[in-house]
N, C-alpha and C positions, 0 to 999 in steps of 0.2 A: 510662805507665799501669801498674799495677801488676793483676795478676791473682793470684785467690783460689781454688782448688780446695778445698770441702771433701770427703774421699773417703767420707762415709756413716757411719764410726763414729759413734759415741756420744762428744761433746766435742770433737772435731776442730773442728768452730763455734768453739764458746769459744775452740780455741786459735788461729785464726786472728784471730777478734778482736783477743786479745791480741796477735799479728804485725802486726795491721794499725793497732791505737795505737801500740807502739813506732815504727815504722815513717814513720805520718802524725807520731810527734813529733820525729823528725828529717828528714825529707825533704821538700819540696813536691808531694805527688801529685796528679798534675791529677786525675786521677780511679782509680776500683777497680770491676775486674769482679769479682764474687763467682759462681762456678757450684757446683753440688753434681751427685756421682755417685748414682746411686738406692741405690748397695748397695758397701762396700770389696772384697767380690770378684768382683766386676762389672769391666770398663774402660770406661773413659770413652768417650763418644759422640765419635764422629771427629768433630761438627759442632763441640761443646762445645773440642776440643782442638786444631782448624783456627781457632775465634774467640780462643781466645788464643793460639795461636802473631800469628793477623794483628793482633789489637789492644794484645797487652803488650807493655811493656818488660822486666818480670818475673813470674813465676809462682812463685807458693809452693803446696806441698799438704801438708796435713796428717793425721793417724793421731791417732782420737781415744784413747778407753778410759782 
């Protein structure tokens, strides 16, 4: 399972979009968690980052602007 952090900028979205069809166009992912941080200078909610340590296989995060 593939996990998606966006960290709150402005376009971090869109670029994991874009990570997340290269991605689905080569690989078979059973499934994708996508979570989002409220704020990039914020850190992430221990709950948010305890469920994809337990449910991914990989995590990506992204930096929008």
């Amino acid at each position: 399972m593939l996990g998606l952090l966006h960290n709150g900028k402005v376009n971090g979205d869109r670029l994991l979009d874009l990570v997340r069809e290269q991605l689905a166009a080569r690989y078979q992912l059973r499934d994708i968690v996508v979570v989002s941080k409220p704020s990039a200078s914020r850190v992430a909610d221990p709950a948010v980052l305890d469920r994809l340590a337990r449910e991914c296989d990989a995590v990506v995060t992204a930096i929008g602007d």
